[in-house]
N, C-alpha and C positions, 0 to 999 in steps of 0.2 A: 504494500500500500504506500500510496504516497501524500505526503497531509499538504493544505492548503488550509490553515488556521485551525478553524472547526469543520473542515470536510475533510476524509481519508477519500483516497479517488482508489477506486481500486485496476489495478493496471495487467493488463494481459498481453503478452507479445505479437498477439493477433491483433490487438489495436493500438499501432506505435505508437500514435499520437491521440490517443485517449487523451492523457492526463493534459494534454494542451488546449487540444479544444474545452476540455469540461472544465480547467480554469477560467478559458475567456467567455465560456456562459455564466460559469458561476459568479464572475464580477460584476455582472450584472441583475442577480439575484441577491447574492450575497445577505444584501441590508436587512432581509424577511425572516433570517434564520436567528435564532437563541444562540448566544453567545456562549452560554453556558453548559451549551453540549455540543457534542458530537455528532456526525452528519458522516454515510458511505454513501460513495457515489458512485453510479455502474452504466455504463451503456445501454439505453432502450433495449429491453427485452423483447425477443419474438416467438411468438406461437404460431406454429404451422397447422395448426388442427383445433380452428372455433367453429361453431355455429352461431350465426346472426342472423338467420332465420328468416329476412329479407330477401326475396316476397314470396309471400306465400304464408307465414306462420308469424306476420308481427305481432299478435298477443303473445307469443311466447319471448320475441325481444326483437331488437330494430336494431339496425346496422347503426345508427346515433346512440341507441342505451349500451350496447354490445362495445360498441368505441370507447364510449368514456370509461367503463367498467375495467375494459382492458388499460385506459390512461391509468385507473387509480390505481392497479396491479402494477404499475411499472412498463406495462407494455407502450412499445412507440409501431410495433409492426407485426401483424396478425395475416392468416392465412383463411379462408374462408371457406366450409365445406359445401358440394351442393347440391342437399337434400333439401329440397325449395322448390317450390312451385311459381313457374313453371324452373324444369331443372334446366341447369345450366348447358346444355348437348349441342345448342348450335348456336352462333356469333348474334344470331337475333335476340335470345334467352338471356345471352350470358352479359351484352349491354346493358339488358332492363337492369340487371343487377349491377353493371359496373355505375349506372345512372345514380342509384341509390349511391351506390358508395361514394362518389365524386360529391354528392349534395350533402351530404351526412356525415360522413365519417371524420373523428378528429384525431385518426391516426392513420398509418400507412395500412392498407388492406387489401390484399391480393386473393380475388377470386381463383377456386379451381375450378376446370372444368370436370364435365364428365366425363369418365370411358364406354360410357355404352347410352344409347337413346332410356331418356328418362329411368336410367339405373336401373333396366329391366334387364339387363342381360344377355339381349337377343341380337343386337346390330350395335355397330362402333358407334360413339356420337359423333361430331362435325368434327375433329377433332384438328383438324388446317384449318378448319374456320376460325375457331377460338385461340389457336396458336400465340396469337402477340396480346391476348391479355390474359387468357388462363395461368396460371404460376403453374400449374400442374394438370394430371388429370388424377382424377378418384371418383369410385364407385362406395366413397363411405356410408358406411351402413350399412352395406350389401358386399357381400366377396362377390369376385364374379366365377361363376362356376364353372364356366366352361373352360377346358386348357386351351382351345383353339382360336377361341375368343382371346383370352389372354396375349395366346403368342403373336395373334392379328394388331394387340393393340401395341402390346412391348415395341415391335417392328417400326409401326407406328410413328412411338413418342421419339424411339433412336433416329427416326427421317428427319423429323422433326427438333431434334434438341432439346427435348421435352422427358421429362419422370413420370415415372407411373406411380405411384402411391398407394398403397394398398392397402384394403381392409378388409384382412384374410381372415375368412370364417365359413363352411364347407355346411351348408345348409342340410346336408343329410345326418351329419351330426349331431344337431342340435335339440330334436325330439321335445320340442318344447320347455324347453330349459329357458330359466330366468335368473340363476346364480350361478355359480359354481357349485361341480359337482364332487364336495368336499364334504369334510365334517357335520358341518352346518347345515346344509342339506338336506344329510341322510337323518338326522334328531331333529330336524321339523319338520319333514314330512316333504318338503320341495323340490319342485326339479329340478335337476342341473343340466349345464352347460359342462360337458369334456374339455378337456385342455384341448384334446387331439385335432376338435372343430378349427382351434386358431392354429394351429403347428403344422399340420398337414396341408394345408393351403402352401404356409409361408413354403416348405419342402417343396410343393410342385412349382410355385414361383422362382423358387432357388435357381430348380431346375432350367426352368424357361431362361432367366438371365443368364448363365452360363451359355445357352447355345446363341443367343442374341445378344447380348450385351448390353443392353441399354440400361439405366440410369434406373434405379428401381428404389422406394423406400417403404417401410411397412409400419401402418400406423399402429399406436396403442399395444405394443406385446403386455402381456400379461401372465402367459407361464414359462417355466424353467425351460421346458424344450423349445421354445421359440428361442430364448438366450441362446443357446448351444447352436440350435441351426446355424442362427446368424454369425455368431463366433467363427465357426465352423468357415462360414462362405467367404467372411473378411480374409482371414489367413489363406484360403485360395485365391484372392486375389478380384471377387467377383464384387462388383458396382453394387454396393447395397448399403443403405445406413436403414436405422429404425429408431422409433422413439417408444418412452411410457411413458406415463401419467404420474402425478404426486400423488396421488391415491393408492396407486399399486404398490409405490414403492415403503409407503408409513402404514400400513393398513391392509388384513387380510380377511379372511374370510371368520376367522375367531373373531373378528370385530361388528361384526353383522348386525344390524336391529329388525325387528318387524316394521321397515318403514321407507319408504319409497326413494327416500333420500341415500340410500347405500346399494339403489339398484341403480346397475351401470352396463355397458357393453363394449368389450367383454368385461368381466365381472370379478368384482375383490377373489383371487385364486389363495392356494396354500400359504401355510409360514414358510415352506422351503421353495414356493412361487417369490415370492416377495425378496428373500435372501439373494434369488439367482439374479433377481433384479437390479441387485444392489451390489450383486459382484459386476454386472455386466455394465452397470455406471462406471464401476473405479477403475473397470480394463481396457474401459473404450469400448466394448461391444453396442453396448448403447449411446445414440450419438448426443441421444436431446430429450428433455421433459417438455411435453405438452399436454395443455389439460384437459384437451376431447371437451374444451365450456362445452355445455349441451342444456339450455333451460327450457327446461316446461313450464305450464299453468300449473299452479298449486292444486288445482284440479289434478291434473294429468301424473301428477307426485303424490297427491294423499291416498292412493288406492292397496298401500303394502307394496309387498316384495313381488308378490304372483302378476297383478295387474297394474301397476305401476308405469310408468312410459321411463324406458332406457335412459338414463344422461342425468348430471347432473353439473351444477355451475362450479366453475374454478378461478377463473382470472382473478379474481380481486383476493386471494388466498393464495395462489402459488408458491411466493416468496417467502410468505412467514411460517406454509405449514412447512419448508423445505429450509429454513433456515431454523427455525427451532425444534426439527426431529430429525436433522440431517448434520447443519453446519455446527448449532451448539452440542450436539449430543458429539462431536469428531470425525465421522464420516464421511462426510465432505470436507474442505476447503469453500471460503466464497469465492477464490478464484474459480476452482471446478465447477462452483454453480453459475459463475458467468458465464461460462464455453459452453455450460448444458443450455440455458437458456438466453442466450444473445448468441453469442460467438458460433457454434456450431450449425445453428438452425438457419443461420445467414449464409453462414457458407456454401451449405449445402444445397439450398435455394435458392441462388444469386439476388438475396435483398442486399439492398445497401446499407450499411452503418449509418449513414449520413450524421449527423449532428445532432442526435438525441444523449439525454441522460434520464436519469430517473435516482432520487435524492430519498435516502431512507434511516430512518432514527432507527436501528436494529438495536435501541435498546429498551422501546417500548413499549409495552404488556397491551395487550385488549383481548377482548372474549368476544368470539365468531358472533355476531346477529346478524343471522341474514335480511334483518329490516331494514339496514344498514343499508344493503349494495345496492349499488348503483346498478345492476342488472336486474331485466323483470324477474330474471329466474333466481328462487331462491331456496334450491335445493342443494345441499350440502351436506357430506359427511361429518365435517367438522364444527356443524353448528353446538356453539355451548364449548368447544375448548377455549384454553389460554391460551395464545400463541406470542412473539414476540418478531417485531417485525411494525414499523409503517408509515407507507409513504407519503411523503412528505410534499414533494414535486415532481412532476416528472414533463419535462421541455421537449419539443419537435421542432427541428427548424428554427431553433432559437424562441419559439413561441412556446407559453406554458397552456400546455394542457391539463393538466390536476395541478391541484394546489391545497395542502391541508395545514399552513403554518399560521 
């Protein structure tokens, strides 16, 4: 770290001149902040994997509530899934939504495209139509089942310069599972979800990228055989990164309630799910934390675990549940959680750094309410912990977007 009175800047070799520009922003802030404490400062954060829900589901949130939620998290640059209506599949689709975003949004936001016509599975979407604004393509929500489909679209995204992004899950699997198919489970009587639905996918994908090469990432892993695949395909040399969630990695299936808020997809997996997770953070196998935000109506969350709708909110908790069960507990560094969530996820995506920071007192205390967030969604595991962690400011472009001093 490197100090500037009351701010430690925290400094990574991936961003040479961090600490230079986040001085000549912070002198012009400067004057707002308490003297009498300390201030970490870190390059905007990015998530590659929100839902803003725009158009199509804006009671569940709006690419303007969705934006700012992600300012108060520290985020300056977010990735956007697109299970929306209408879906994102051809250049007509995917404007109405970039329209949104240009009027609304008060961060950087990059639409994905689809890989198959309305994420049915059956035919490629526009896929050179959406080229120069899709950041990617994804069938989130859906794996796509078909291998031939797949190796059509890999092909594809490699013609293109384009990543395939994946949300591998093998629908014959599934058998009406809504949790994992663990402990928990089997003493309440519910159904699970196999690990094998999300691992077996990522394996035939494996596969596919080796014989084509293209640029391949996989969203949200969640069990131990996902780590090992991927491990596995790095050290061969094969174009793959992956990310998890801060849920997987602090929370498993021992942690469960009767309550809609700790149903997700895929789903809190074992204690020895969670550990592989947490190895495959410190080895590199996992490249980035994202937190799959996913808000529902408090309707669409109060149903339990059985009927409940998939997803729950993250952005505005990322940093504190991962700084105070990660970085104060020793397992991390906050440098490592800067490359997990800035550094890495930028890379890997061709966002730009540009001249964002994001300004945080990690030395003080609040208790999760989600009356609180600034997202319509307000479903959380974490509702009702301590956590430690919060931000303060967080700048774009030299403009401040959050502000809580």
């Amino acid at each position: 770290m490197s100090g500037l009175g009351k701010f430690k800047i925290i400094r990574n070799e991936s961003v040479s001149d961090f600490a230079l520009y986040s001085e000549g922003v912070l002198s012009s802030f400067a004057d707002l902040f308490s003297n009498d404490k300390e201030y970490v400062v870190f390059p905007g954060f990015c998530d590659v994997h929100v839902h803003f829900r725009e158009p199509g589901f804006s009671y569940k949130e709006t690419v303007k509530s969705g934006s700012l939620c992600a300012a108060r998290g520290g985020y300056t640059a977010v990735c956007t899934m697109p299970n929306l209506n209408p879906t994102p599949d051809s250049v007509e689709n995917i404007k109405l939504q970039k329209d949104i975003i240009d009027k609304d949004a008060v961060i950087n936001v990059y639409p994905y495209g689809t890989i198959t016509v309305n994420e049915a599975g059956n035919e490629l979407s526009d896929m050179d139509g959406m080229k120069d604004i899709a950041i990617a393509y994804t069938d989130d929500g859906r794996g796509v089942q078909s291998d031939e489909l797949m190796r059509e679209a890999m092909l594809k995204a490699k013609s293109l310069g384009k990543m395939i992004v994946a949300h591998c899950e093998v629908n014959s699997l599934l058998k009406g599972g809504y949790i994992h198919d663990g402990v928990y489970a089997k003493e309440h009587n519910h159904r699970g979800i196999c690990s094998e639905s999300e691992y077996a996918q990522i394996a035939r994908d494996i596969e596919l990228v080796r014989e084509i090469g293209c640029k391949y990432h996989v969203c949200h892993i969640s069990a131990k055989e996902s780590v090992e695949l991927i491990r596995q395909a790095k050290r061969e040399g094969v174009d793959i990164t992956c990310e998890t969630g801060p849920h997987y990695l602090v929370l498993d299936d021992s942690d469960l309630q009767e309550h809609g808020r700790f149903k997700m997809n895929p789903p809190l997996r074992g204690k020895e799910d969670r550990e592989a997770l947490i190895e495959g953070i410190l080895d590199g196998t996992i490249d980035m934390i994202a937190t799959d935000h996913a808000p529902h109506s408090a309707e669409e969350k109060s149903k339990g675990l059985e009927k409940s709708a998939f997803g729950i909110v993250g952005l505005e908790t990322a940093f504190p549940v991962l700084y105070t069960k990660l970085v104060k507990s020793g397992v991390l560094t906050l440098e490592k959680l800067v490359e997990l969530l800035c550094i890495n996820p930028r890379k890997r995506f061709g966002i730009p750094m540009g001249n964002d920071i994001t300004v945080w007192d990690v030395n003080e205390e609040f208790v999760v309410d989600p009356k609180d967030f600034l997202s319509m969604g307000k479903a959380t595991p974490f509702e009702g912990e301590k956590l430690q962690g919060v931000c303060k400011l967080t700048v774009k472009d030299g403009q401040i977007i959050y502000k809580n001093i």
